[in-house]
C-alpha positions as CSV (number, residue, x, y, z in Angstrom):
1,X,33.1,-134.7,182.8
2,X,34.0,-136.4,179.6
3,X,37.0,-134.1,177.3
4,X,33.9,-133.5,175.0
5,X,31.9,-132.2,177.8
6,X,34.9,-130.0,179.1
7,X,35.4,-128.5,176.0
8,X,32.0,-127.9,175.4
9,X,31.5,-126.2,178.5
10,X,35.5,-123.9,178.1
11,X,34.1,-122.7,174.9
12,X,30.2,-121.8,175.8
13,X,32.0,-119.7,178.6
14,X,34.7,-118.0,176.8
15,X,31.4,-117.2,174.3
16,X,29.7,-116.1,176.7
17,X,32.0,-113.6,178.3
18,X,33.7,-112.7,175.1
19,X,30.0,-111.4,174.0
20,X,29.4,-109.5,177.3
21,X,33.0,-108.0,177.2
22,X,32.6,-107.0,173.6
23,X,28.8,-105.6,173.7
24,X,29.4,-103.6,177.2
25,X,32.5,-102.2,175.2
26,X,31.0,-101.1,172.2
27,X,28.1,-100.0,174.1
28,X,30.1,-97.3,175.3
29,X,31.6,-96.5,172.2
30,X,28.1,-95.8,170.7
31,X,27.2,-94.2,173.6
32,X,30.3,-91.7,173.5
33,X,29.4,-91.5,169.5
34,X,26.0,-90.7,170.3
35,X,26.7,-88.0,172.4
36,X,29.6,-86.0,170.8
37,X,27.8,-86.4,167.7
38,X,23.9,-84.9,168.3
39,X,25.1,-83.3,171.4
40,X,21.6,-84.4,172.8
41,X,21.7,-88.1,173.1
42,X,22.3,-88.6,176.6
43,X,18.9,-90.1,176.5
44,X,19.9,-92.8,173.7
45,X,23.4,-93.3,175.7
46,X,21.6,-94.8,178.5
47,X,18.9,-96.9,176.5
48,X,22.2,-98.2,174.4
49,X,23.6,-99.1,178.1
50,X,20.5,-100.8,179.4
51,X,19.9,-102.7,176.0
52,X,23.2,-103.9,176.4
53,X,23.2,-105.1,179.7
54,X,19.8,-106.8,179.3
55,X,21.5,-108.6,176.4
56,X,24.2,-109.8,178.1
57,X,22.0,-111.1,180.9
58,X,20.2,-113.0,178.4
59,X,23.6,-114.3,176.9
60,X,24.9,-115.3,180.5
61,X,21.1,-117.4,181.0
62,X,21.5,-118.8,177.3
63,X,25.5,-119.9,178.4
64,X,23.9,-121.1,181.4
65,X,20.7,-123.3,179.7
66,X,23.6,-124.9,177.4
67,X,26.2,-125.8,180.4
68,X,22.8,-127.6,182.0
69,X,22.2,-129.5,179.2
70,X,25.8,-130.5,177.9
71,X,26.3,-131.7,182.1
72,X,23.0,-133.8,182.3
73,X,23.4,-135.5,178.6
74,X,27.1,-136.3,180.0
75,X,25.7,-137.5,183.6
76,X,23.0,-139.8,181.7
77,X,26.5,-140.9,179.5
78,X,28.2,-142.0,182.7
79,X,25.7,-143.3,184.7
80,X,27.4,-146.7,185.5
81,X,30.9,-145.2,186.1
82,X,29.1,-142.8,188.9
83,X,27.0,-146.1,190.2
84,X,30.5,-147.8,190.4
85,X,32.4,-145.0,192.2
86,X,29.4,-145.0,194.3
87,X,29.5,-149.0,194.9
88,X,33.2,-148.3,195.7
89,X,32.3,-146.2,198.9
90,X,31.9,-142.5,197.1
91,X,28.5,-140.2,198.0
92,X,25.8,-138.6,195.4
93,X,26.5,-135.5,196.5
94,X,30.6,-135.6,196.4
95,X,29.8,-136.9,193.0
96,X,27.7,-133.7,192.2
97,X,30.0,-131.4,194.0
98,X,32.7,-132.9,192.0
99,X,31.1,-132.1,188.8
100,X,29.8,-128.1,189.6
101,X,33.3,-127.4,191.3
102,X,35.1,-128.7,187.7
103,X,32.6,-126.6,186.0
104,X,33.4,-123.3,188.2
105,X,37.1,-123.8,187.1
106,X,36.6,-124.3,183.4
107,X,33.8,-121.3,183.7
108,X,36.9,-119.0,185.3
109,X,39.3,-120.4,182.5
110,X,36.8,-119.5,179.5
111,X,35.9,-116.3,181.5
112,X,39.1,-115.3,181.3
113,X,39.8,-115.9,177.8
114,X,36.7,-114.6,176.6
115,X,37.7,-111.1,178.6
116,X,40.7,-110.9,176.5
117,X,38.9,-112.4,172.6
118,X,36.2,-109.4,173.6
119,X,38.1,-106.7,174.4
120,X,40.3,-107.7,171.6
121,X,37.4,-107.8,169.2
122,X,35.9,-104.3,170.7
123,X,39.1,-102.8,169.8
124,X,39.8,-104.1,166.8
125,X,36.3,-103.6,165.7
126,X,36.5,-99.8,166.0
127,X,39.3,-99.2,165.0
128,X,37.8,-100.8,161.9
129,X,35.0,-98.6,162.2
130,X,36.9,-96.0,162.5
131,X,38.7,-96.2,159.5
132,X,36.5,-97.1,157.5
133,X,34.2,-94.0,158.0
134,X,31.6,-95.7,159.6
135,X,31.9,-94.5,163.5
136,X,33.6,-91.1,164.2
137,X,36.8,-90.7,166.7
138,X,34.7,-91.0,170.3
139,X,38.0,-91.0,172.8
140,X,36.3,-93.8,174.5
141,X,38.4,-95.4,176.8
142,X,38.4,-99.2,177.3
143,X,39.1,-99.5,180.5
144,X,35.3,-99.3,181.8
145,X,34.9,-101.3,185.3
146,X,31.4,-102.9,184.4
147,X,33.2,-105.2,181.5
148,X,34.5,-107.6,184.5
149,X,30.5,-108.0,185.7
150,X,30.0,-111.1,183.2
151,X,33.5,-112.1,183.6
152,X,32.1,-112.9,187.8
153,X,28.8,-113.5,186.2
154,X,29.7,-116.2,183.9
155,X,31.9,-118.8,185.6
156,X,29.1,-118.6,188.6
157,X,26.3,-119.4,186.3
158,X,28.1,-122.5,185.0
159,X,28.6,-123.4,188.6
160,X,24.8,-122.9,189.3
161,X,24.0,-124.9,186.0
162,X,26.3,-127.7,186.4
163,X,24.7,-128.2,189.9
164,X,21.5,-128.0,188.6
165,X,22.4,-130.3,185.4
166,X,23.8,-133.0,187.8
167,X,20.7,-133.5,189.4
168,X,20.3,-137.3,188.4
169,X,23.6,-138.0,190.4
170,X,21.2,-138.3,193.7
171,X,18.9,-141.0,191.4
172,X,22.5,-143.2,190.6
173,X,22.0,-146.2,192.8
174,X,25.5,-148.8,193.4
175,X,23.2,-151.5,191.8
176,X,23.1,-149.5,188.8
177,X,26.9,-150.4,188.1
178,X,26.2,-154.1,187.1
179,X,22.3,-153.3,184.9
180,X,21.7,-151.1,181.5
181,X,20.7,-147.8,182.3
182,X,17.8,-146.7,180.2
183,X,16.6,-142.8,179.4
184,X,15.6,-141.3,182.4
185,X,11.6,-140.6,182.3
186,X,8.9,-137.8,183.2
187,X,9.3,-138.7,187.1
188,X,13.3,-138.3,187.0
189,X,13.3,-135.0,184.9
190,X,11.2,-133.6,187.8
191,X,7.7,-134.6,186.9
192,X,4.5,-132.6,188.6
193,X,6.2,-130.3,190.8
194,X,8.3,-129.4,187.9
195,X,5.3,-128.5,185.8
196,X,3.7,-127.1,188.8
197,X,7.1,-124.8,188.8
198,X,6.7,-124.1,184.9
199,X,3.2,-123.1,184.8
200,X,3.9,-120.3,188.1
201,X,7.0,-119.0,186.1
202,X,4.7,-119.0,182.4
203,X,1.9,-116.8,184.7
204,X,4.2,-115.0,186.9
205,X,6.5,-113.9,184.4
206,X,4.0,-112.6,181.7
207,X,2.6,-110.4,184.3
208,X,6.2,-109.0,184.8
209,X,6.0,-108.4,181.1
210,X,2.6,-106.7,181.3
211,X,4.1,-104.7,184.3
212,X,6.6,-103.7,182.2
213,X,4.8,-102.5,179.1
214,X,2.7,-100.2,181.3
215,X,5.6,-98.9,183.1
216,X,7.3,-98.1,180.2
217,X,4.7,-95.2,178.9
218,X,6.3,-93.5,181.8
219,X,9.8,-93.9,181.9
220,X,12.1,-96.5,180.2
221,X,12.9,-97.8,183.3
222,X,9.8,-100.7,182.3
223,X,12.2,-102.4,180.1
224,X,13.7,-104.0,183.6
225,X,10.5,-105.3,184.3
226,X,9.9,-106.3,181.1
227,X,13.5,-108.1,181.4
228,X,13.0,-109.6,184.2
229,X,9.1,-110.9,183.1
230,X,11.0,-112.4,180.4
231,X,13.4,-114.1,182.0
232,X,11.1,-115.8,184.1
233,X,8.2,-116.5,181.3
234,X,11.1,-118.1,179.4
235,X,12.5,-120.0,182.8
236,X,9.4,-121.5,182.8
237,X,9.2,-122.3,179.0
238,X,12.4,-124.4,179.3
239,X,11.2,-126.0,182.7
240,X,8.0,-127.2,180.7
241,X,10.0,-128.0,177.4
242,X,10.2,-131.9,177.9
243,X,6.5,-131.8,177.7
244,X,6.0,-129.1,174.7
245,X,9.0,-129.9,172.7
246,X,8.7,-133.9,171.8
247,X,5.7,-133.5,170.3
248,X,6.3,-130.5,168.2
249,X,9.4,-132.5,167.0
250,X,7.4,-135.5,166.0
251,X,5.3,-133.1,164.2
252,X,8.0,-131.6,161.9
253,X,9.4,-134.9,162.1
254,X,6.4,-136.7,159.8
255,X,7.2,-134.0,157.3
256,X,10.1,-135.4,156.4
257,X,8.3,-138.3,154.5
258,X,7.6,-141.7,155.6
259,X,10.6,-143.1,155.0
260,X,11.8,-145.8,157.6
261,X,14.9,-143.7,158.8
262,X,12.4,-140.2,158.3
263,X,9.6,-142.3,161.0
264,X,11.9,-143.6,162.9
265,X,13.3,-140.2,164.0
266,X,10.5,-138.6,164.6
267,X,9.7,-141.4,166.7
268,X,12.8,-140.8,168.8
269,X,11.9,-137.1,170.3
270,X,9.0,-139.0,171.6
271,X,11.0,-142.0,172.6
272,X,13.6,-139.6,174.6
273,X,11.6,-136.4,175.5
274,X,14.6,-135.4,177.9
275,X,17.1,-136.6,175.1
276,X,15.1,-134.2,172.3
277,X,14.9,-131.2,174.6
278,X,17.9,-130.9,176.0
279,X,19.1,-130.6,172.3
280,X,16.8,-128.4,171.6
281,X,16.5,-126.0,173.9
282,X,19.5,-124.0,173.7
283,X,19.0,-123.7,170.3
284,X,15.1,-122.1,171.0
285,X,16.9,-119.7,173.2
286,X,19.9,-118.5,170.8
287,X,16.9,-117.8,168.0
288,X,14.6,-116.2,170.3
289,X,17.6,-113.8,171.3
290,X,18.4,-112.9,168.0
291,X,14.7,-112.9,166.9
292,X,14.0,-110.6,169.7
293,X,16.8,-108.1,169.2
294,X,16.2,-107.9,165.4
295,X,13.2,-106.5,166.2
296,X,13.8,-104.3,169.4
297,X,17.0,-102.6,167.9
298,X,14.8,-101.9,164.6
299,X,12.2,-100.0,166.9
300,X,15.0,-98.0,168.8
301,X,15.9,-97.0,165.2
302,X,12.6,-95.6,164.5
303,X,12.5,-94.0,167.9
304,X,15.7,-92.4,167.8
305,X,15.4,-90.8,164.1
306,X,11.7,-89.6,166.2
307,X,14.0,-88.5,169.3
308,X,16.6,-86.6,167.3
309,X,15.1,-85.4,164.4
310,X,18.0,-83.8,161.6
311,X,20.8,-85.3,163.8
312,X,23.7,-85.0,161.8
313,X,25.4,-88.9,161.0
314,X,22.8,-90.3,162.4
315,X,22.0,-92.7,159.7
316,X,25.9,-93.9,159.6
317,X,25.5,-94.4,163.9
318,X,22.0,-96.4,163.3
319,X,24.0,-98.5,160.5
320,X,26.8,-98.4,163.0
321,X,24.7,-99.7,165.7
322,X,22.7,-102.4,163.9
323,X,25.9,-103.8,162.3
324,X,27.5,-104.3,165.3
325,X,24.7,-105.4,167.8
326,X,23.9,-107.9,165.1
327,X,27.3,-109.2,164.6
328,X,27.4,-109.9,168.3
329,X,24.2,-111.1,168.8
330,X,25.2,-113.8,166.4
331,X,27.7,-115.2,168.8
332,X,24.4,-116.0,171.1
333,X,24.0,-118.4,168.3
334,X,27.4,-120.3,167.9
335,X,26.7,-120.5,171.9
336,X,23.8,-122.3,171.0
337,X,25.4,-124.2,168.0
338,X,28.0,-125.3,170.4
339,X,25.4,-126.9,172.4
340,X,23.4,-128.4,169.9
341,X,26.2,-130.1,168.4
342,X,28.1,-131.4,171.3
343,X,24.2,-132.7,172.8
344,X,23.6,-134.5,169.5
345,X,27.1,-135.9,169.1
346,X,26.9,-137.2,172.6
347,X,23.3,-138.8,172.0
348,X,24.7,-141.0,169.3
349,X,27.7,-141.9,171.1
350,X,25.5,-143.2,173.6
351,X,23.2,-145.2,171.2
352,X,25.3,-147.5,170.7
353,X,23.5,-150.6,171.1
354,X,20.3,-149.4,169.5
355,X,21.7,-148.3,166.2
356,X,24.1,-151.5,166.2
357,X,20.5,-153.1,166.4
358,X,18.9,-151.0,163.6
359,X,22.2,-152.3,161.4
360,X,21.2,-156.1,162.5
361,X,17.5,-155.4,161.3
362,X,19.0,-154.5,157.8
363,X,19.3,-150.8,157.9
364,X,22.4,-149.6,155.7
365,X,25.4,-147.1,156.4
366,X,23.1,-144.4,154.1
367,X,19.9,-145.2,155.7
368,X,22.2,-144.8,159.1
369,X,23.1,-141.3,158.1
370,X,19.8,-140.4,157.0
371,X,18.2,-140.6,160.3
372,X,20.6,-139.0,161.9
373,X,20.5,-135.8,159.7
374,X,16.6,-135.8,159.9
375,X,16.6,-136.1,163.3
376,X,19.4,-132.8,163.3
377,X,16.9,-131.2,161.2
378,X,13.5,-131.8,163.2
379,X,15.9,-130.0,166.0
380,X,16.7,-127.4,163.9
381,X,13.3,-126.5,162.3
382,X,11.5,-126.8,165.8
383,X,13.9,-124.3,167.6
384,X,13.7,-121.9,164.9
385,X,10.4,-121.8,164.5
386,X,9.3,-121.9,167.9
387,X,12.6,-119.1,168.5
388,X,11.3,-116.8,165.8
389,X,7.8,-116.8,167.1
390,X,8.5,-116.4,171.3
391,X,11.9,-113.6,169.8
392,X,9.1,-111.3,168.2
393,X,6.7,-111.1,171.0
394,X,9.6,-110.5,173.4
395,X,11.0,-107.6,171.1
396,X,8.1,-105.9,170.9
397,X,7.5,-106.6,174.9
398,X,11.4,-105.0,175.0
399,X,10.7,-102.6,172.7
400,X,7.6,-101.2,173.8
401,X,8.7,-101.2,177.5
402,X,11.9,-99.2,176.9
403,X,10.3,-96.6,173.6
404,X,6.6,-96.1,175.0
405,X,7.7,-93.4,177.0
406,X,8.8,-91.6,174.0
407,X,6.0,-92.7,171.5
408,X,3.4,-91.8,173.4
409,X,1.3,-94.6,172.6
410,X,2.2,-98.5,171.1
411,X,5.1,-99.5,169.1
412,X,4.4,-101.8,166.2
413,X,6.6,-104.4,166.0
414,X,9.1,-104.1,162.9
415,X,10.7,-108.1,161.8
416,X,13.7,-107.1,159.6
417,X,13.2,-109.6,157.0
418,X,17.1,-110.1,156.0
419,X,17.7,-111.2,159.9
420,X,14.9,-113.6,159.4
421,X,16.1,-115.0,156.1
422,X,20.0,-115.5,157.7
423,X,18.2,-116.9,160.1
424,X,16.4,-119.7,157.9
425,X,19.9,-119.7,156.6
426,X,22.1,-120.3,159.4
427,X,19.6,-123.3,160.2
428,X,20.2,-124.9,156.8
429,X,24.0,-124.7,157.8
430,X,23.9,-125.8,161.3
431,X,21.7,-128.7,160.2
432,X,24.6,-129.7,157.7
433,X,27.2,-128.9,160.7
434,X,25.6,-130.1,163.2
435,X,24.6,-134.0,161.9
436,X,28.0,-134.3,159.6
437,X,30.0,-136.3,162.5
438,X,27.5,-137.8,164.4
439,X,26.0,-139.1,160.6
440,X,29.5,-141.1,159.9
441,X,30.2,-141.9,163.4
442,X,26.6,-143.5,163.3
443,X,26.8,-145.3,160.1
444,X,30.2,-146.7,161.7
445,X,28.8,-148.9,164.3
446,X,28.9,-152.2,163.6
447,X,25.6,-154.8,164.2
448,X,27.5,-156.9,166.4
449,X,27.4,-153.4,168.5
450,X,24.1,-154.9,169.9
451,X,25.7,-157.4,171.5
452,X,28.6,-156.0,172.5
453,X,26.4,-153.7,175.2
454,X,24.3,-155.5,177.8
């Protein structure tokens, strides 16, 4: 891979681990608090552990959804240096072996820093806590065993997704190293079987979800069903995303005006469906995670001031618990971030010749930049709004399947409107962040660029 894809992919894995390490850690912590303090709350110990081990599952898969799509946008970027490797005697599948073997030893290399940044942050965190009044002395130790399962966990899953995000090494032909290499279309991203795939794992998984609700009015045990329903609902979301995420893009695209730049970039997700959804995908999925633990963790609230009625501090361990489930949550995001930006930086690197052509045809360095940041904000706006919508029905799925045992009966689902405004937020900023260098870099090429690449 490119230095820009290798970075990418060192820092999505030390994210991704760090945020396991840390929220198995202080899952423990709570866990210890919530016992010494109510003297009951072996009950809440062991929903804090499974919340926090179905978050860091969905934190590994989000890790994993990015790796794929930073891999294939970098394979689509190198297309004629594989073809000429391959006219030069090399095999697709050494090629692709190549790349998932690099990726398992940059996955070890960020798993390994990311087990020291979280443990450090766990640490440091309580000890803040601690001082601060805010968490009670728990004599926790932090030398739990199950911290190392997403330092294994991690580097594999970037080995999985680079193998899987390399796929259109086996489509590089020799022939390809002397002819332009255009976006790869329906029948290349996987075509009918692939929706055929999708539409199972949509089905299949929202049964798993059903299952999982009615499980859980008898023992919170549903919320593994429920987890695993999700997983797979969502796994087929993303497989059908090149087909349900251009046109939603072109659709908040046009609301950006009818400006030539504004039209043009809306025109693009439909242009490059595989282009727009690999850059927006991640994103969907770092929302929806956050989305769907605002609302779960605001349930277990409710249900635990039912569960423990009088507990002494339990308002300061709820305030404890939000704060720092939400504070690591966020790090799903800068996962995501990470993705988005290095996807969207790479996209205009390999545009090259069409935007040297747009600069031929008269359009200007600010008309240049323009596109660029509306086409970073129709990414944005989709994935949040499409994250915020998918997060709240998982929650309440989540929530329900792990509290109906206790409620007796439904949960209603509780959307804490601060998250949802740092939310909106967080994708004004990352709009800004996230189009800044590819806007100059694109408003740098030069019209004679169109000539310059057959």
């Amino acid at each position: 891979m490119t230095g820009r894809g290798r970075g990418a992919g060192l820092l999505v894995a030390a994210l991704s681990t760090g945020f396991g390490v840390a929220l198995l850690q202080l899952a423990g912590v709570l866990g210890a608090v919530t016992r010494q303090e109510t003297g009951n709350g072996g009950a809440a110990a062991a929903m804090l552990q499974v919340l926090a081990f179905v978050f860091v599952g969905l934190s590994v898969y989000c890790g994993a959804i990015v790796t794929t799509n930073t891999v294939a946008t970098v394979v689509a970027g190198r297309t004629r240096m594989i073809a000429l490797r391959r006219l030069l005697g090399g095999t697709a599948r050494a090629e692709r072996a190549a790349i998932a073997r690099e990726q398992l030893g940059i996955g070890a290399l960020g798993a390994l820093l990311g087990l020291v940044g979280g443990s450090a942050l766990a640490i440091v965190g309580y000890r803040i806590a601690v001082g601060t009044g805010t968490l009670p002395e728990s004599g926790y130790s932090f030398t739990d065993p199950t911290v190392l399962l997403p330092v294994v966990a991690v580097p594999l899953a970037g080995w999985a997704a680079a193998w899987a995000g390399s796929r259109r090494v086996l489509t590089v032909r020799p022939v390809q190293a002397v002819h332009d290499v255009g976006e790869p279309t329906d029948d290349e991203a996987g075509g009918r079987l692939r929706t055929v795939l999708a539409t199972v794992a949509v089905v299949g998984g929202t049964l798993l979800l059903v299952l999982g609700i009615l499980i859980g009015f008898l023992t919170p045990a549903g919320v593994i069903v429920a987890f695993l329903g999700g997983v797979v609902s969502f796994t087929g979301i993303v497989l059908a995303a090149h087909r349900v995420l251009p046109p939603a893009l072109a659709l908040v695209g046009r609301l950006a005006g009818r400006t030539p730049s504004a039209r043009i970039a809306a025109a693009n997700a439909l242009r490059y469906p595989v282009r727009s959804t690999r850059a927006t995908v991640g994103l969907v999925i770092g929302v929806t995670l956050i989305t769907t633990f605002a609302v779960a963790i605001t349930s277990f609230g409710a249900a635990l001031h039912h569960l423990l009625p009088g507990g002494s501090g339990l308002d300061v361990l709820l305030n404890g618990i939000t704060t720092v489930f939400s504070l690591l949550t966020a790090l799903s995001a800068v996962v995501a971030a990470v993705g988005l930006v290095s996807t969207l930086s790479l996209s205009v690197l390999q545009r090259t010749r069409e935007l040297g052509l747009l600069r031929a045809l008269g359009f200007g360095r600010r008309a240049m930049r323009a596109m660029v940041v509306v086409e970073g904000a129709q990414l944005v706006v989709t994935a949040t709004l499409l994250g915020l919508v998918l997060g709240v029905v998982y929650g309440w799925a989540g929530a329900q399947s792990l509290l109906g045992s206790m409620q007796k009966g439904l949960v209603a689902p509780a959307l804490p409107w601060p998250i949802v405004g740092a939310i909106v937020l967080g994708a004004v900023v990352l709009t800004l962040v996230a189009s800044l260098a590819p806007a100059a870099r694109a408003a740098r090429v030069a019209p004679v660029a169109a000539l310059a690449i057959e």
